[in-house]
N, C-alpha and C positions, 0 to 999 in steps of 0.2 A: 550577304555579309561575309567579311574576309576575316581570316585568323591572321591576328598581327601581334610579332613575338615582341615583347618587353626592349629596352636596349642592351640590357644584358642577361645573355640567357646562353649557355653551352649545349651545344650538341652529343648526346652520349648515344652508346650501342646499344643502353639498355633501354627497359619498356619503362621501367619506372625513372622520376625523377630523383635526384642524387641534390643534397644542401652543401654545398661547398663552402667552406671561410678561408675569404684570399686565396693565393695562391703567387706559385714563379713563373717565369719564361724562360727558357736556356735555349738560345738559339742555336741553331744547326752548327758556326761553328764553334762556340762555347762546345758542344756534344762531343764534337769530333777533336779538340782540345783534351777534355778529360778521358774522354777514349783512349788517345793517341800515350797522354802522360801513363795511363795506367796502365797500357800495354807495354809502352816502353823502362819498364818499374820495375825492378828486381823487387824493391821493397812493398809495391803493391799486390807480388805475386804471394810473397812472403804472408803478409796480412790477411788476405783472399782465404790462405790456408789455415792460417790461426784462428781466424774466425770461424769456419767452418769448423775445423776443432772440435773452441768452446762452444759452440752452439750443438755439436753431438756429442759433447761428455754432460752439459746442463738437460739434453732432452733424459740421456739416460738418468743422472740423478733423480728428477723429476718422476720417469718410469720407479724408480726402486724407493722412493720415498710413497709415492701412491697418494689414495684419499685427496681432499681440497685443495693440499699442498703442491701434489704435485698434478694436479689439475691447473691451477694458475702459473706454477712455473712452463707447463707445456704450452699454455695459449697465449703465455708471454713471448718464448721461444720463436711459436709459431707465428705471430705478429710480426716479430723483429725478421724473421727470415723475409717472410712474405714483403713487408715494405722492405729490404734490403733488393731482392729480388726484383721487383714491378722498376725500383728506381735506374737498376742497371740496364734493363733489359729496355726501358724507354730511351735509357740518353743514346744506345745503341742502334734502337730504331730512330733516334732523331736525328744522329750523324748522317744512318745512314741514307734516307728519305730525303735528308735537306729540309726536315721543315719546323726542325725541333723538337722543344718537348716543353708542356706545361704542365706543371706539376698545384696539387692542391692537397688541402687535408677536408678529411669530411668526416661529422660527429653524428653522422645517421645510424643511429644503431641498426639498419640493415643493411648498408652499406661502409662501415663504419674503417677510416683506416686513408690509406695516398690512395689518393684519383690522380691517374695519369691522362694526359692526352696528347695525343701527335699532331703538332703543327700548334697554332698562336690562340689557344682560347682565348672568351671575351672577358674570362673572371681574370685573366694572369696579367 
């Protein structure tokens, strides 16, 4: 008897399965486009910093408020960093690799947040 995978089905690093809904494709040079634009971007760099900023004066309010409050504002923070994060660092690997980047969301509560993947998933 053979194992015969579905017609669509993603390959992940992990051991467990991951539920993805939809997803994109940004090809290699889409990647190397947004790359290129934000490298060459006074005003991107400008942002980059801003950002970075407010997301360390909201961690600290968070810290000095404490209890529940700032319990959600830090795992808020730390979301928004994290997908801000995973999204750069793939279209970076997708320029650079040539093979893109597919990008998805997924409502796993153990896996829960952007799935990336390099090169043309079968969900994108």
């Amino acid at each position: 008897m053979e194992l015969v995978l579905p017609a669509k089905y993603v390959e992940i690093e992990q051991e467990e399965m991951a539920y993805l809904d939809g997803g994109a494709y940004l090809s290699a040079s889409q990647c190397t486009g947004i790359a290129a634009s934000i490298a060459m971007s006074p005003g991107a760099l400008v942002a980059g910093a801003a950002t970075a900023a407010v997301i360390s004066k909201i961690i600290k309010y968070g810290k000095g408020v404490g209890g529940p409050l700032g319990f959600i504002i830090g795992t808020a923070a730390g979301y928004a960093t994290g997908f801000i994060s995973k999204i750069a660092y793939g279209i970076g690997k997708g320029a650079i690799s040539g093979k893109g980047l597919s990008i998805a969301w997924s409502w796993d509560p153990f896996n829960f947040g952007t799935q990336t993947y390099i090169g043309k998933a079968s969900w994108a």
